[in-house]
C-alpha positions as CSV (number, residue, x, y, z in Angstrom):
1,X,19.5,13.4,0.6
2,X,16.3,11.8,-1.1
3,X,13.6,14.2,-2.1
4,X,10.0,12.7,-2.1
5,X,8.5,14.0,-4.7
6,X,5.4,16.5,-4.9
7,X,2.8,15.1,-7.0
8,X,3.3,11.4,-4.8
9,X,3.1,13.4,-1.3
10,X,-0.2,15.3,-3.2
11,X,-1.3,11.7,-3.9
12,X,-1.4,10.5,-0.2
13,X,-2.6,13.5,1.0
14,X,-5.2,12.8,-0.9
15,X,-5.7,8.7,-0.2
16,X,-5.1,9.6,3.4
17,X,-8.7,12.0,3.5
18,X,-10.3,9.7,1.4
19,X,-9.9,6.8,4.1
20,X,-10.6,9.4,7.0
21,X,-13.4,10.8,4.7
22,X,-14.9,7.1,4.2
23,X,-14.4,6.2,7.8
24,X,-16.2,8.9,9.1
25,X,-19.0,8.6,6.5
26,X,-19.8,5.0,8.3
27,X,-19.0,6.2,11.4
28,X,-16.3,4.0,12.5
29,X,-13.9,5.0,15.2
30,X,-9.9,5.3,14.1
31,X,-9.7,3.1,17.3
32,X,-12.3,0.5,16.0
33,X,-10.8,0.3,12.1
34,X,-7.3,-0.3,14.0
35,X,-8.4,-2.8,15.9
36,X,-9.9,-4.4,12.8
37,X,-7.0,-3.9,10.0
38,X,-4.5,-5.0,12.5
39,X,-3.3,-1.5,12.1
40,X,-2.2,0.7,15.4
41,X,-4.1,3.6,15.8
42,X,-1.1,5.4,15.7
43,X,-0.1,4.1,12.2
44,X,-3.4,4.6,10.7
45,X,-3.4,8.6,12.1
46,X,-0.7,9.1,9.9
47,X,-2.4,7.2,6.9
48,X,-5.3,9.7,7.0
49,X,-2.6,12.5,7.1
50,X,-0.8,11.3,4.1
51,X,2.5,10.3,6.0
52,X,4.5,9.3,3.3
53,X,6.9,7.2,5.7
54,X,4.3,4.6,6.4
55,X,4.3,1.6,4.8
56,X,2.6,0.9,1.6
57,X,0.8,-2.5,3.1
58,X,-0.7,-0.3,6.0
59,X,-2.7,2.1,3.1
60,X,-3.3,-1.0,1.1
61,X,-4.8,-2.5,4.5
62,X,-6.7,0.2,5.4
63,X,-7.8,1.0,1.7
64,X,-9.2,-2.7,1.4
65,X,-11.1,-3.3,5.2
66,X,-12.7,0.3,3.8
67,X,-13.2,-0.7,0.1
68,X,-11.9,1.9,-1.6
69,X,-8.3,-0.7,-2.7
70,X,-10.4,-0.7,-6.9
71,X,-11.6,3.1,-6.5
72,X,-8.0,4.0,-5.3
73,X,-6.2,1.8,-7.8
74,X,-8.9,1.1,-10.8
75,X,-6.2,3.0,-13.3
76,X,-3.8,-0.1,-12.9
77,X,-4.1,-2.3,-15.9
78,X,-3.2,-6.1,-15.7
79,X,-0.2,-7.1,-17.5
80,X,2.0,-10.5,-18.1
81,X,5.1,-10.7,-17.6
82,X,7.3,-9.9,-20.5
83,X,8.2,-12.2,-23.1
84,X,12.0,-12.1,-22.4
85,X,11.9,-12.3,-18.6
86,X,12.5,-16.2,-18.7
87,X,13.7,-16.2,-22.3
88,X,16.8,-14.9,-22.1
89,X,18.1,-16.1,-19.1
90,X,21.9,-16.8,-18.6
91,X,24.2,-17.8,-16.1
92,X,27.6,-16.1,-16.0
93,X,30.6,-18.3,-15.9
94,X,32.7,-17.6,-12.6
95,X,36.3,-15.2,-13.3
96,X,39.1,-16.3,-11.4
97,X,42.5,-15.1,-11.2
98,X,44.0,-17.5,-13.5
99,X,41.7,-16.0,-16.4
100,X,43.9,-12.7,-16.4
């Protein structure tokens, strides 16, 4: 059995009131942002409840058509790709029977 953890349910709890908290602030019907994210209506009820079954793309969807995607996620630093990730690349050669 996997365990979600607390502090990541906590965490959509919270991104989930934001998102009903900024949608009701403009006045925008769950039906209407639906319609507009490409989002059911179902789908995005549970985002405001912090459903943490729904896909990440649906919050990321709803967080952008709402702007809130750089107040949600403005902790995120941008990083390159390691050094080593292409570096050390190597290509295994194939066992066969014969070989033992």
């Amino acid at each position: 059995m996997i365990v979600f953890p607390l502090m990541c349910a906590d965490r959509l709890t919270k991104i989930g009131l934001l998102i009903k908290t900024r949608r009701l602030e403009r006045r925008i019907r769950q039906k209407d942002l639906a319609t507009q994210s490409g989002l059911s209506t179902a789908t995005l009820s549970k985002i405001e409840a912090g459903t943490p079954t729904v896909e990440m793309r649906s919050y990321m969807t709803a967080l952008w058509y709402l702007g809130l995607l750089d107040e949600v996620f403005k902790e995120i630093p941008e990083t390159s790709p390691a050094p080593y990730t292409t570096e050390h690349r190597v290509r295994l050669k194939r066992m066969s029977e014969d070989d033992f």
